[in-house]
C-alpha positions as YAML, in Angstrom:
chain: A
units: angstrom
residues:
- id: 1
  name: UNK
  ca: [2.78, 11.72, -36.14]
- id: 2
  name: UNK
  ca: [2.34, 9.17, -33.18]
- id: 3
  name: UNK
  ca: [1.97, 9.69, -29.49]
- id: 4
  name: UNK
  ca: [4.82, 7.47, -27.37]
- id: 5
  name: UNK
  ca: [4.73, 6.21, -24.60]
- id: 6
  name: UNK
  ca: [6.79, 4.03, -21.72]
- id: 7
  name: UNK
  ca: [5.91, 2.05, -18.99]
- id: 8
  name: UNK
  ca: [8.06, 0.16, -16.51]
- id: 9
  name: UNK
  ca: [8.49, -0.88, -12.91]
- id: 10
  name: UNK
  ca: [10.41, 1.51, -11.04]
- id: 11
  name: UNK
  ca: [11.89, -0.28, -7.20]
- id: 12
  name: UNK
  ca: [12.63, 3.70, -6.57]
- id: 13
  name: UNK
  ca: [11.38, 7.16, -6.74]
- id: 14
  name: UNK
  ca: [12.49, 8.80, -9.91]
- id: 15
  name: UNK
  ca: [12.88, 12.17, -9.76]
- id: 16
  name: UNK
  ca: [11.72, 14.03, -13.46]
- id: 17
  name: UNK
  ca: [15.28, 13.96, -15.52]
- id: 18
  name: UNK
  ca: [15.73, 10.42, -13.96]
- id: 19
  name: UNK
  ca: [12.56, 9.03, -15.61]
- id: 20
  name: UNK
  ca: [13.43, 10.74, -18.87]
- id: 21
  name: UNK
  ca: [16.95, 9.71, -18.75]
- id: 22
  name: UNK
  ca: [15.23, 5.84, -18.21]
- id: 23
  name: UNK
  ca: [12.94, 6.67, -20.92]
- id: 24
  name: UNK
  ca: [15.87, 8.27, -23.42]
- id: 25
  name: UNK
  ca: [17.49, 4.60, -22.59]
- id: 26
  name: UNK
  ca: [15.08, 2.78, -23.74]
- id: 27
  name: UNK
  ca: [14.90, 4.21, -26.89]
- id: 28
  name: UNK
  ca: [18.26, 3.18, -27.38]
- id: 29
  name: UNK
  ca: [16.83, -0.34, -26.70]
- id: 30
  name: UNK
  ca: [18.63, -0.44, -23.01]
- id: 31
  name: UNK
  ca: [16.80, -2.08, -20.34]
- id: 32
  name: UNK
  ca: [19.72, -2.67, -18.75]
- id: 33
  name: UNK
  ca: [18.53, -0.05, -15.50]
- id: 34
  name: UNK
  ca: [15.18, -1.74, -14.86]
- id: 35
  name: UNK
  ca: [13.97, -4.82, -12.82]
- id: 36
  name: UNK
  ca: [11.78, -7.58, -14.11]
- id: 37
  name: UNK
  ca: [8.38, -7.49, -12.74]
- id: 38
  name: UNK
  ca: [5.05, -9.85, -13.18]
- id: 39
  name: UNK
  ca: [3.26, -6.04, -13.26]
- id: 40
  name: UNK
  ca: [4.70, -5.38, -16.98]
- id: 41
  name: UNK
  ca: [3.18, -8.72, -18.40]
- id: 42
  name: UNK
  ca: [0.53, -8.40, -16.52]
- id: 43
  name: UNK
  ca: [-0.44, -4.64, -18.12]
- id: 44
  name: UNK
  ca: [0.49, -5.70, -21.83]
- id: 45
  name: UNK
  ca: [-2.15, -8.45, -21.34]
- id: 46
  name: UNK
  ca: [-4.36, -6.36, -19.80]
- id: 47
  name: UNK
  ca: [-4.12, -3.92, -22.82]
- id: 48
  name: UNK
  ca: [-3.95, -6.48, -25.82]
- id: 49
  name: UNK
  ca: [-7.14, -7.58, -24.24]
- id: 50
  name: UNK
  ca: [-8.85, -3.95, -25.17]
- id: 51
  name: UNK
  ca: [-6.78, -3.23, -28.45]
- id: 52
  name: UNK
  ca: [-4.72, -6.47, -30.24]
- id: 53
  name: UNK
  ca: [-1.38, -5.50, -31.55]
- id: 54
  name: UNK
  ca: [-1.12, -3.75, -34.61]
- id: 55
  name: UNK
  ca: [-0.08, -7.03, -36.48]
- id: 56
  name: UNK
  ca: [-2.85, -9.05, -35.04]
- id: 57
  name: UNK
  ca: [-5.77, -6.58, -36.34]
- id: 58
  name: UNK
  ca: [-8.41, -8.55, -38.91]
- id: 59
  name: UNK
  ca: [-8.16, -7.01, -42.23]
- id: 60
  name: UNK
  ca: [-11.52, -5.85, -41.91]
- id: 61
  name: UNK
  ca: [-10.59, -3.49, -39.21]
- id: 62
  name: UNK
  ca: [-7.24, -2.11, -40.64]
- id: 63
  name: UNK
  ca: [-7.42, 1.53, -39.97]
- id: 64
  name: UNK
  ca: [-10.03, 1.51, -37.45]
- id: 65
  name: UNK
  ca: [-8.22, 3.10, -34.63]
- id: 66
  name: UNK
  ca: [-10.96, 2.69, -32.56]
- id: 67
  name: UNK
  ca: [-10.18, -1.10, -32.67]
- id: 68
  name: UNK
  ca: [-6.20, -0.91, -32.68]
- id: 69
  name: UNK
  ca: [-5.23, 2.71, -31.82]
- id: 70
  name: UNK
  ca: [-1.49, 1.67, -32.46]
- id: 71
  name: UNK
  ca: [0.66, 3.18, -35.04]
- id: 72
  name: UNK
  ca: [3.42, 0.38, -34.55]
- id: 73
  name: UNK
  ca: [4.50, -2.87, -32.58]
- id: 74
  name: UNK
  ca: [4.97, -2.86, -29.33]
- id: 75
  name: UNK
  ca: [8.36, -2.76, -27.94]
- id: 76
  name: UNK
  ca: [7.93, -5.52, -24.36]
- id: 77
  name: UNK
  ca: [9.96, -7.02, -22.24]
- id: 78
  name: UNK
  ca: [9.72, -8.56, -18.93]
- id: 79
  name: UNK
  ca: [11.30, -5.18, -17.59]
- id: 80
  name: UNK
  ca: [9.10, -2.32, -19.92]
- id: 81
  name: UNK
  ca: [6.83, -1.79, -22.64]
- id: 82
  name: UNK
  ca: [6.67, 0.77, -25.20]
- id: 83
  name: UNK
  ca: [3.64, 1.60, -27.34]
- id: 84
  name: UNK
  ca: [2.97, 4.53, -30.08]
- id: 85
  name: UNK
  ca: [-0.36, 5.43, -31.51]
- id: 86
  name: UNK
  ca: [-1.81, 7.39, -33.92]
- id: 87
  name: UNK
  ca: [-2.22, 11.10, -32.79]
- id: 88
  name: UNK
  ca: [-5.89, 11.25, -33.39]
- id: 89
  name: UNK
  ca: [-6.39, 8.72, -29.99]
- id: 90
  name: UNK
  ca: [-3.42, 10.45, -28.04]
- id: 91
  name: UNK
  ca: [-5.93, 11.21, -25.25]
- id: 92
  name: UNK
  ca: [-7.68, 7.94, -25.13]
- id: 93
  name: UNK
  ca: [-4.66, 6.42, -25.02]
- id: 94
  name: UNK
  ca: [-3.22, 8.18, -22.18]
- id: 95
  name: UNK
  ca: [-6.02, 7.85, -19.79]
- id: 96
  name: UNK
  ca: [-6.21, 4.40, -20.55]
- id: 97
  name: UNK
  ca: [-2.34, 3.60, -20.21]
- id: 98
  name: UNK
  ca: [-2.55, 5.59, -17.24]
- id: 99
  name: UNK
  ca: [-5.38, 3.86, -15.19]
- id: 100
  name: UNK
  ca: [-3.81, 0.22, -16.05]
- id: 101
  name: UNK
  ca: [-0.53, 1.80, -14.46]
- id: 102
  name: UNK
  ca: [-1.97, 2.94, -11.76]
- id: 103
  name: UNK
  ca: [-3.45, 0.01, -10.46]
- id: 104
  name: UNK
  ca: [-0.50, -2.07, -11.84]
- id: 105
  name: UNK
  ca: [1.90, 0.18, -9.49]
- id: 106
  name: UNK
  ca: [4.18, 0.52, -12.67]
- id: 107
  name: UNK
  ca: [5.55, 3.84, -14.17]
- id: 108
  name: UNK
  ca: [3.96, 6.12, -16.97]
- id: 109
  name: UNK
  ca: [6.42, 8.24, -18.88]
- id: 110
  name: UNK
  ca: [5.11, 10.56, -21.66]
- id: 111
  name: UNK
  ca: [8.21, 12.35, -23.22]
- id: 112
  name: UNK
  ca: [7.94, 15.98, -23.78]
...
């Protein structure tokens, strides 16, 4: 089980069903709704410099989630980025993804 996760730029308010109908989108690999923004580069960088990429973890520090907390590649663009980890750091994870949004102004979906 893995705990998903979106972020994007939003150039509007979103109401609730908006976001998740951006977020349902995008996990039919359509970014086709959203802007490009410096912010989205900006906040994978940001991240990869805390926790690499799941395909850029040493072997000696395979399945230390403390070290790479992701379950899969990240899905980027210059428009959104979408990131799954492993359940066990679903909380760590969130507040973590949520302060980088925050003061990237960008957009923090968690479907339910």
């Amino acid at each position: 089980m893995s705990y998903d996760l979106a972020i994007w730029f939003a150039n509007q308010i979103l109401s609730d069903e908006q976001a998740y109908q951006q977020y349902r989108k995008l996990c039919d690999e359509d970014i086709s709704g959203l802007t490009s923004h410096p912010s989205i580069g900006r906040f994978y960088l940001e991240l990869y410099k805390i926790h690499p990429e799941v395909d850029d973890v040493p072997d000696d520090k395979i399945g230390d989630f403390d070290f790479c907390p992701w379950s899969v590649e990240h899905d980027l663009s210059d428009r959104h980025l979408m990131l799954s980890c492993v359940w066990s750091h679903a909380k760590y994870v969130h507040d973590l993804i949520l302060d980088l949004a925050k003061n990237m102004n960008l957009l923090f979906l968690i479907p339910s």
